[in-house]
C-alpha positions as CSV (number, residue, x, y, z in Angstrom):
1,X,-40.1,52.3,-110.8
2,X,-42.7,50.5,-109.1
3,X,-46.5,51.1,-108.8
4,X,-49.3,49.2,-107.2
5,X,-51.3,48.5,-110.2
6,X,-54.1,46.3,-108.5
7,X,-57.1,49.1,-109.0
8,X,-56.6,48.7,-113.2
9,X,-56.7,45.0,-112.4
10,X,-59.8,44.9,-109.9
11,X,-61.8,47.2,-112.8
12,X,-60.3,44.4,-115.3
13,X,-61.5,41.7,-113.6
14,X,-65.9,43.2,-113.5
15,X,-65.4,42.1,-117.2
16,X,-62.7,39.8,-117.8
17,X,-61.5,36.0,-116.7
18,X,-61.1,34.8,-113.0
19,X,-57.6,35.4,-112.8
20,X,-58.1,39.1,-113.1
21,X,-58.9,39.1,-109.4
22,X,-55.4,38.8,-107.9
23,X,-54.9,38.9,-104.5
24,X,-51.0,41.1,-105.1
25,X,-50.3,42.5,-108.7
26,X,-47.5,44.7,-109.1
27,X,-45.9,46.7,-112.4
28,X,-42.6,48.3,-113.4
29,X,-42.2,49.8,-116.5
30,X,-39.0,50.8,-118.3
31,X,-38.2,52.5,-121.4
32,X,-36.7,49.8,-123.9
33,X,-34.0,51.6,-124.5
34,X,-33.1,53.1,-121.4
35,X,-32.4,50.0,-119.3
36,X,-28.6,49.4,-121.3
37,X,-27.3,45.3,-120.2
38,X,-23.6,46.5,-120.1
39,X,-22.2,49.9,-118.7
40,X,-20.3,49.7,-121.4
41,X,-21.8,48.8,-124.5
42,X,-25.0,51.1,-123.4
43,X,-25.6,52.6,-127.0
44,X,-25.4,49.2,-128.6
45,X,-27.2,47.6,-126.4
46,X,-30.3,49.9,-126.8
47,X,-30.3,49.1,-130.6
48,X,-29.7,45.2,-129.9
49,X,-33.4,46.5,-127.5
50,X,-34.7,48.1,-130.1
51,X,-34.3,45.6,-133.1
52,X,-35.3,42.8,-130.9
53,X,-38.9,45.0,-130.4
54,X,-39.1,45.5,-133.8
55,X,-39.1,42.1,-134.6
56,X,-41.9,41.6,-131.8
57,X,-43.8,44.4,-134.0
58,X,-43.6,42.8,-137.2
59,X,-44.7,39.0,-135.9
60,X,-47.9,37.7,-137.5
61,X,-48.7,35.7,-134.7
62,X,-48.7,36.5,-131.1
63,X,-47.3,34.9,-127.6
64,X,-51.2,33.8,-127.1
65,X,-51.3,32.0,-130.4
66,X,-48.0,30.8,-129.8
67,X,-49.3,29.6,-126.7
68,X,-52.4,27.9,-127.7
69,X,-50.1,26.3,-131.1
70,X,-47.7,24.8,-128.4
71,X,-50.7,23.2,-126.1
72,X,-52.6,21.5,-128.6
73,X,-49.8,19.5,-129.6
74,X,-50.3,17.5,-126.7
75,X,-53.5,16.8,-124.7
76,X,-53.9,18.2,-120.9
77,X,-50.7,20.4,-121.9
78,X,-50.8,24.2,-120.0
79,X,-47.7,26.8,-120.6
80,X,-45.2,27.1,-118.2
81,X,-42.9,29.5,-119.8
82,X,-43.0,31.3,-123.6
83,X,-40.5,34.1,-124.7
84,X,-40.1,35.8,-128.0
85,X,-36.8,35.6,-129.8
86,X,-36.2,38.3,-132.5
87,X,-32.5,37.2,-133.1
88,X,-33.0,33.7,-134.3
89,X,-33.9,33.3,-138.1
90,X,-37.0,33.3,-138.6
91,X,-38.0,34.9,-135.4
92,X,-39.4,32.6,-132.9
93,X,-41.2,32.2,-130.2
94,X,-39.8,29.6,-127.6
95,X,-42.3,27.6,-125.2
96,X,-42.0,25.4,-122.9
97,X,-45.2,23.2,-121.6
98,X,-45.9,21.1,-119.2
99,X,-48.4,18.0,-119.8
100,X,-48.4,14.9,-117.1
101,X,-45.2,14.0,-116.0
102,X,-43.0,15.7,-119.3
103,X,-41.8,19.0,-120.0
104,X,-41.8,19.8,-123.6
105,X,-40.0,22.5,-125.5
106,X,-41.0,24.1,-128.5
107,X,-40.2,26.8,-130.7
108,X,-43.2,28.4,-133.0
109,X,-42.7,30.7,-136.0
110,X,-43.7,34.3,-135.2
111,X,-44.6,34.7,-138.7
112,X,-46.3,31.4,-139.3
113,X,-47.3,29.9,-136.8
114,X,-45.2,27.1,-137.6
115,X,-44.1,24.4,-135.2
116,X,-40.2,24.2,-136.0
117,X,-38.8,21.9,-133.0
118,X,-40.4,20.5,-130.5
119,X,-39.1,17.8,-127.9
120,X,-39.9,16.4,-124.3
121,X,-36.9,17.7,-122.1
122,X,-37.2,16.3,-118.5
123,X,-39.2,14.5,-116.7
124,X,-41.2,16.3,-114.0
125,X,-39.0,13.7,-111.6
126,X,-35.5,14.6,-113.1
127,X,-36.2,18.7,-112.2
128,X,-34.8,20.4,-109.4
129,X,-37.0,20.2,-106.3
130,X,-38.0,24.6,-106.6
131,X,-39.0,23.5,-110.2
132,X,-40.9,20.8,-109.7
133,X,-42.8,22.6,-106.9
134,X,-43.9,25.4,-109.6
135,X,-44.9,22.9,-111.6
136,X,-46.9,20.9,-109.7
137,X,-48.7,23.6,-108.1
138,X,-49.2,25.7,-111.9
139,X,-50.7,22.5,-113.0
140,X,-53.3,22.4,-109.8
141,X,-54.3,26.1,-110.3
142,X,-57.4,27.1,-111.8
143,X,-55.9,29.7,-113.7
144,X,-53.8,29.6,-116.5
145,X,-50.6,31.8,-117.9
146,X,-52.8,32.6,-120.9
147,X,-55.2,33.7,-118.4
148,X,-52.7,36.3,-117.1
149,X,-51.4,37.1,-120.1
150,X,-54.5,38.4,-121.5
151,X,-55.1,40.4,-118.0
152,X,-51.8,41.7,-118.3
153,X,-52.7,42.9,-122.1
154,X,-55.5,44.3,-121.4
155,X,-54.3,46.3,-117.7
156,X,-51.3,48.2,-120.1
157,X,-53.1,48.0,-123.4
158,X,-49.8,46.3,-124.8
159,X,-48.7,42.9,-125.7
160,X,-47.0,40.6,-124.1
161,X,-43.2,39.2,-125.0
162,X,-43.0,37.1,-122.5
163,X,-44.3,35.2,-119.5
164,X,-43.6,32.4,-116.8
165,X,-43.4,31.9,-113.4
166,X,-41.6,33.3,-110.1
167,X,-41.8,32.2,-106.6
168,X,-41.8,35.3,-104.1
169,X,-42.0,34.9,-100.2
170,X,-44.2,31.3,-100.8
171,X,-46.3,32.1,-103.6
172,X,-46.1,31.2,-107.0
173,X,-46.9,34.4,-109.2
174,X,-47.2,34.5,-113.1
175,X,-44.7,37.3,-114.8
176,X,-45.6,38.7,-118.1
177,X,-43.8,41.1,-119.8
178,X,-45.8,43.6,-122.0
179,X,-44.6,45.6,-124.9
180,X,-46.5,48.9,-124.4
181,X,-45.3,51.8,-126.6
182,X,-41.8,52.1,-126.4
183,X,-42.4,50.7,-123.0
184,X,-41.5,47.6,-121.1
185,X,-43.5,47.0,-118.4
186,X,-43.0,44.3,-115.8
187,X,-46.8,43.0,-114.7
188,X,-46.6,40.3,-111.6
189,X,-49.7,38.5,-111.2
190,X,-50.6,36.5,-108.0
191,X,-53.0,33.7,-108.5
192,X,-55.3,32.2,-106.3
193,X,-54.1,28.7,-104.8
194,X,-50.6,29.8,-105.6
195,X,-49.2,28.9,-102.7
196,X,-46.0,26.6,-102.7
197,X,-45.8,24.1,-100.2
């Protein structure tokens, strides 16, 4: 299901940070365990959904903490893309940041805060041209993921599991995924400037 969801933005953005005034945001929302990965393997799947959110419940720290651990550990460093992962042990967050020219992966402790691995994976030369695109553009924009992530929070009164980034028709758009309820809920955020050349 799809819903324009731009109105609980615009009355977002009177009060919160510049990114709140998309130009496009869109939502979907799906009930965790309604959305099965497998035809087949529908009832396990929802509890595989279900453990994995209650995981994402009982973390001590969240994806913006997570976020902010993972930038300070190098200078100029913004997020590209952060996810929570409820079947590792411990449960972890896993974030990937871009700083210069390097792309670093890192994986946080959702209980602790705890930086557990972290290494540079690519050069910015060595990605794929789409990738490097996004990447050179999210580091231009004025706007930030944690920027959308907090928007995102606060337009489904969740938190978020998730976020990165998507290209659509031209654009680059931050997608956050917000744990709401017993909800999903899919919240596409398109930024100012995003435009991929």
């Amino acid at each position: 299901m799809r819903w324009a969801f731009a109105v609980p933005l615009l009355a977002v953005a009177l009060a919160g940070p510049p990114l709140a005034r998309p130009a496009h945001a869109l939502a979907t929302t799906d009930a965790a365990t309604t959305a099965p990965l497998y035809e087949d393997s529908a009832q396990s799947d929802a509890h595989a959904v279900r453990r994995e959110l209650d995981s994402f419940q009982a973390a001590q720290i969240s994806l913006r903490q997570a976020m902010a651990i993972a930038e300070r550990l190098h200078a100029g460093a913004t997020t590209a893309d952060i996810s929570f992962d409820g079947g590792s042990d411990p449960a972890v967050f896993r974030v990937k940041t871009v700083q210069r020219d390097r792309v670093w992966r890192h994986t946080i402790n959702a209980a602790t805060g705890q930086v557990l691995d972290a290494e540079a994976a690519l050069p910015l030369t060595e990605l794929g041209t789409e990738d490097r695109g996004n990447l050179v553009v999210l580091r231009a924009l004025r706007h930030r993921l944690a920027d959308a992530v907090r928007v995102a929070e606060r337009a489904t009164s969740g938190k978020a599991i998730s976020g990165g980034l998507t290209r659509e028709r031209g654009k680059l758009n931050f997608v956050i995924v917000v744990v709401a309820g017993s909800d999903l809920k899919q919240v596409i955020l398109e930024p100012p400037g995003g435009r991929v050349r």
